[in-house]
N, C-alpha and C positions, 0 to 999 in steps of 0.2 A: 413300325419298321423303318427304319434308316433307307432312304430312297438311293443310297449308292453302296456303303458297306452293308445295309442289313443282315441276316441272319441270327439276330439278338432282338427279341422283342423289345419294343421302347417300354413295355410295360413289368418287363421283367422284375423283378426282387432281388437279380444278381448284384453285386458287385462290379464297379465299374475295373476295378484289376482282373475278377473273376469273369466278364463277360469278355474283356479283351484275351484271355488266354483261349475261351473255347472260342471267339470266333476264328485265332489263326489255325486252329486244330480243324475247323471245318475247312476254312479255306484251302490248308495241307491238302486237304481230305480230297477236293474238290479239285487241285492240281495236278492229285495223281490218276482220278479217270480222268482228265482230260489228256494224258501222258497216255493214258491207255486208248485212244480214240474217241472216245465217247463225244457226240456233239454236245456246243455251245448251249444250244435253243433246249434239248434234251435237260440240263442242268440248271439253265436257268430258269425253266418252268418244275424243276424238283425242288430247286433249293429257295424260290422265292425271289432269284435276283436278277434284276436287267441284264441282258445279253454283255451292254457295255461294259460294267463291270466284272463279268468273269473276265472279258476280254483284257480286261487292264491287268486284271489279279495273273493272267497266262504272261503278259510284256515283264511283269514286273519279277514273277518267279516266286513271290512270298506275299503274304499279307504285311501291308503298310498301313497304321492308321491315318486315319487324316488330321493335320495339323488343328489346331483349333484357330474356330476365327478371331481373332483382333477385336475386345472390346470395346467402345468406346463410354468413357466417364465424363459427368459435368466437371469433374473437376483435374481433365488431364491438360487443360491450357495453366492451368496456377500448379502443377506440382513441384516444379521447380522454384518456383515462389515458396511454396509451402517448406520444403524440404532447409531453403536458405531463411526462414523463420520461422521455423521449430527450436531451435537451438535457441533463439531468442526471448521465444515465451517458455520457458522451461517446457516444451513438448507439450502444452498445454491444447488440447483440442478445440475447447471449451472458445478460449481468445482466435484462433485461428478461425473457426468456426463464425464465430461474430465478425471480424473483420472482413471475412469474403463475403458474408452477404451484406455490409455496409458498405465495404470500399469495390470490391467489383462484382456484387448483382448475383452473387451467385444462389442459386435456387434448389438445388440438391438437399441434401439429409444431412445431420451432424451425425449419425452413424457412418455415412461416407470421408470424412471425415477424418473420425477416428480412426478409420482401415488404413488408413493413408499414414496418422499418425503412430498409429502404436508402436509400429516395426519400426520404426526414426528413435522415437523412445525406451525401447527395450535394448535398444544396440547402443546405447549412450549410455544406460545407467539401469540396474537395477530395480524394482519397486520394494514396497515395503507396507505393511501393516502398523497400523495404530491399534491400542485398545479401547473402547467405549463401555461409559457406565450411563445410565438414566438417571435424573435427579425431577423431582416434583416442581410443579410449577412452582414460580420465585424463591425456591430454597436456594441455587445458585448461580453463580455466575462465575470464570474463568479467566483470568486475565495474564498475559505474557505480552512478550519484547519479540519481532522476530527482524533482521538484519538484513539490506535485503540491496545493492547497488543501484541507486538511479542518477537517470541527468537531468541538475538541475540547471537551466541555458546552457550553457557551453561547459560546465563544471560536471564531473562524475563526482557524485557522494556519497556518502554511507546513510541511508537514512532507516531509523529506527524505530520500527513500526510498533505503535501500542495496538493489542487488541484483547478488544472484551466481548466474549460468547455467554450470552446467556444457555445455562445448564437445558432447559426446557424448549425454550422456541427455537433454539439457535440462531437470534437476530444479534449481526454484530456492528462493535461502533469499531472503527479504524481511525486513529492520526498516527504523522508521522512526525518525528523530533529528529532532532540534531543529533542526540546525546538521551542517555536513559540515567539521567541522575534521580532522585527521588523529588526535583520538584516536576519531573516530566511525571512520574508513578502517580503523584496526588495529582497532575492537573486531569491525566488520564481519565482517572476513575473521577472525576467532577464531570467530565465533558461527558460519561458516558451515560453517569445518572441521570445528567439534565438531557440529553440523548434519547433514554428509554423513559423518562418522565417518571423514573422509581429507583430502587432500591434494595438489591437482592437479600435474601437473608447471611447469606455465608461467602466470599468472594476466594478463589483458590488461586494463589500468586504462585509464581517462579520465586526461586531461590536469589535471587540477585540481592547484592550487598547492600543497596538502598531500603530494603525490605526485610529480608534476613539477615539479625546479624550472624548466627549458627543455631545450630541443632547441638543438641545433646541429649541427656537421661538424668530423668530426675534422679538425685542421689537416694530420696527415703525411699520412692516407689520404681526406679528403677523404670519409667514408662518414658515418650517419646516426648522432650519438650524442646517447642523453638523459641528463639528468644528471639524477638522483633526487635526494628528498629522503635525510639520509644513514641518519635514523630507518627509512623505508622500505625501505632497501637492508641495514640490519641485521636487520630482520624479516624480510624476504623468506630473508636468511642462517639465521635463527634456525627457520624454517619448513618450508626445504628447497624452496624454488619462485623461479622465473625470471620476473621481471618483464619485463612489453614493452609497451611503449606505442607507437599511431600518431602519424604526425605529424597536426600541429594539421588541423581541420578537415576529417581524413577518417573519420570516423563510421562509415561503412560498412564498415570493417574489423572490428571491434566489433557486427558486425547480430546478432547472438544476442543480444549483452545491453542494444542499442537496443530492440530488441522486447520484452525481457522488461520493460523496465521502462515500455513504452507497455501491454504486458496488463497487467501492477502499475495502474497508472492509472486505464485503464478499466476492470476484471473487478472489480480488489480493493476499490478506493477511491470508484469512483463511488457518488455518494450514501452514503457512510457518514457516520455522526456516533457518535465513540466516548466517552465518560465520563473518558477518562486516554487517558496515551501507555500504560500497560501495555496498558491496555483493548483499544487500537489496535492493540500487536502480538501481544498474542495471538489476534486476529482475523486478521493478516497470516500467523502460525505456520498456524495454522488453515487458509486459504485457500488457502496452499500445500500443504499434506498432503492437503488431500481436495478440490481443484476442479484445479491448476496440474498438479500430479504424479499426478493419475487423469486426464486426460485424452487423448485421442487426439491427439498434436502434429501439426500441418500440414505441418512438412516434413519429419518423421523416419515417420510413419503409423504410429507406436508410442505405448504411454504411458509417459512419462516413469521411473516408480515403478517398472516393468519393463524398460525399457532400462539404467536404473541398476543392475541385476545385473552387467551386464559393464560397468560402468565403471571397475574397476579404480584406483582412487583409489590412495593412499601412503597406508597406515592411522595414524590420528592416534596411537593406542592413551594411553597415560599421558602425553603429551607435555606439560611444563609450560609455564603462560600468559607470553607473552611481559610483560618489563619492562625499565624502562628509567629511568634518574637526565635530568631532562630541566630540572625548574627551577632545580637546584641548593640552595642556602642560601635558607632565609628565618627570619627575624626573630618567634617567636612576641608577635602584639601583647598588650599587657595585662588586656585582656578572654579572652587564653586563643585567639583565630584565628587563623590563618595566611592569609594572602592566594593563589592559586592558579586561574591563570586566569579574573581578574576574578570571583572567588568569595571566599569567607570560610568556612572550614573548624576547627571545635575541635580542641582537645588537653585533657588534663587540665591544671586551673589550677595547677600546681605547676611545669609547664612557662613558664609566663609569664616572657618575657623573653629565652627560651632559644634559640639558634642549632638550627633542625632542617634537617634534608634533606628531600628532595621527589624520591618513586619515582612512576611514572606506570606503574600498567598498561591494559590494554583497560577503559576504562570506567571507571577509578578510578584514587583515590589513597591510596598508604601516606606516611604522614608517618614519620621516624624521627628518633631522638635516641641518639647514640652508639652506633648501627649497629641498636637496636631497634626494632622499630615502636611508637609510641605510640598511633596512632592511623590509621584507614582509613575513607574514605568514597568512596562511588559519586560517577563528577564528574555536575556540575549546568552549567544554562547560566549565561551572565553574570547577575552582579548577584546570587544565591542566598550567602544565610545558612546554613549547616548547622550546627547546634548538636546536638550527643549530651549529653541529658541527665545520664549518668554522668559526663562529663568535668568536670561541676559538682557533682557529689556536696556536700551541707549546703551550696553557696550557691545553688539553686535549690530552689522549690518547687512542686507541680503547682498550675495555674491555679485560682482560686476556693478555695485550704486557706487557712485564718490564718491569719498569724504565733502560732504559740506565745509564750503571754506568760512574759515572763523576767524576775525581782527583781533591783534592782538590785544590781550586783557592786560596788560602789567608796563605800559608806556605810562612810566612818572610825568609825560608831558601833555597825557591823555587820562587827568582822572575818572574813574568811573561814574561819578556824580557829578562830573563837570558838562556844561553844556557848550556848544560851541556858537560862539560871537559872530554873529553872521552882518559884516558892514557893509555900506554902502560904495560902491567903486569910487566916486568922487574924492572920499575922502585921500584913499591912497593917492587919486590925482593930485591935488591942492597938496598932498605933504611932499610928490617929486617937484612939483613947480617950486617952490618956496626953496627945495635943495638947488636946484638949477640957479637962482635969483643972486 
């Protein structure tokens, strides 16, 4: 019993609406013999309650509940914190959560947390459902593009997140690229296998133009056929995996690696600002080894890093890097570059002039010249100069050195193979005397 409102046992099974209505009906009850004369002490030895209190409930004329008291939370010094960086990690609890007990000590529950978060998030935007299918160990794997703003030093960019979910463990690889042309698609899926050390049986891509060229229906049978890119259909050969794509527009056939790359977003990328794109993925490498794949997944109730025992992959073991002749001929210009996807790439200047080929692997390019390589560089986005200093060897020189000074070579009164007469002073003396004389 309540030591100043009582009349409602603390043990009751009422309703806290339903207990508040009969206590005011008692306490009515209670105001009107007291109207009637009835003593204080008389009443408060019938109804269970302190003298005090009827006395207050007579000042006051009606039953008042009492206010509630003022709770205090571990986390009511950061809510304003919290509130001016929710908005930041997309509402993500998950990151808020990690940062207060890294950056200020906090010791509370990620369920608290959450209370804090949802209602900030639910008033900003609506939620939303995915659909999930199960797939057997290493039969597959998931791979998309997801788009996502970050700062790279003082620059905002677009950076375009590959990621690949394995169908079973759920362990995912993460990088980020500039651009999602199809040589970002092959270096992807290279980094992931040497990544997970294998090789899923079946890989399920998005529709993007580097990968699909369309969908259509076969004309004799009338069923679902995609025509691939034919780069992607040789890799895919070159790899040992079965490519499948859904039709246009249905997403949710693909919800593993929908989801992975909505966690990618908000866990990995909210709020970061990285110094380089290296910086950035090996933040993303990072993120994934010790936050993504230790965690306990939501719909497997496993951690990732430990269901991947049995995943049974197709071991990559020595398997060399896929390549491929993709631009054909180009023309080395006279400053020694090759032209190559809206880039400019060296050779050594001796090449100048010269018909080379153009090999493209995951991430690069081999220049060659009569089947050798001359020259290799990692590709860059449009518009990138790469100059390798060696390929200039004595016609460059490092920034800020002189030119060494050089005598002239072509004085008709200095032949090259002439040595110089080196006489004795006297004689010039004896030949002024003898003019003097």
């Amino acid at each position: 019993m309540e030591p100043q409102d009582g009349l409602v046992d603390s043990g009751s099974t009422l309703t806290p609406e339903i207990a508040t209505v009969l206590k005011a009906e008692v306490v009515q009850e209670l105001l009107g013999r007291l109207a009637k004369g009835e003593p204080v002490k008389r009443l408060a030895r019938e109804y269970g309650v302190d003298r005090k209190t009827i006395r207050a409930w007579r000042a006051r004329g009606r039953y008042q509940p009492r206010a509630p008291r003022p709770r205090r939370s571990r986390l009511d010094p950061h809510v304003e914190w919290i509130t001016a960086r929710a908005p930041e990690v997309d509402f993500n609890a998950a990151v808020i959560y990690r940062e207060l007990v890294s950056h200020f000590g906090y010791t509370g529950s990620s369920q608290q947390v959450l209370r804090v978060v949802r209602p900030l998030r639910i008033a900003a935007r609506p939620g939303r459902a995915t659909v999930r299918f199960e797939t057997a160990p290493g039969q597959q794997a998931q791979v998309d593009f997801g788009q996502r703003r970050v700062w790279i030093a003082d620059q905002e960019v677009t950076a375009h997140v590959f990621v690949c979910t394995l169908g079973y463990s759920r362990r995912l690889y993460v990088h980020a690229f500039p651009h999602e042309r199809l040589s970002a698609v092959l270096q992807g899926h290279e980094q992931a296998f040497q990544h997970f050390g294998g090789i899923p049986a079946q890989i399920v891509v998005d529709n993007a133009k580097p990968v699909v060229l369309r969908h259509d229906r076969d004309p004799d049978s009338g069923r679902h056929r995609v025509v691939w890119h034919p780069t992607y259909t040789d890799f895919a050969a070159f790899y040992g995996f079965t490519p499948w794509a859904h039709w246009p527009y249905r997403p949710q056939t693909k919800g593993k690696t929908e989801s992975g790359v909505k966690y990618v977003q908000r866990n990995a990328l909210a709020g970061k600002r990285s110094r380089s794109w290296d910086h950035l993925n090996g933040w993303l490498l990072e993120w994934a080894l010790t936050i993504a794949d230790a965690r306990v997944h939501g719909t497997t109730h496993e951690v990732p890093r430990e269901r991947f025992a049995r995943e049974g992959l197709t071991p990559l073991g020595n398997h060399p890097p896929y390549q491929r002749d993709r631009l054909g001929q180009r023309v080395v210009a006279s400053d020694s570059l090759v032209a190559i996807g809206g880039s400019r790439y060296s050779v050594p200047t001796q090449y100048a002039g010269s018909t080379v080929r153009i090999r493209e692997r995951a991430g690069a390019y081999d220049i060659l010249f009569a089947g050798a390589v001359i020259a290799s560089h990692p590709a860059q986005g449009r518009g990138a100069v790469v100059m390798e200093s060696t390929h200039y060897a004595g016609l460059l020189r490092p920034h800020g050195t002189p030119a060494v000074a050089r005598p002239p070579r072509h004085d008709p009164g200095y032949p090259a193979n002439a040595d110089v007469v080196v006489r004795d002073l006297g004689v010039y003396a004896a030949v002024v005397e003898e003019a003097c004389a």
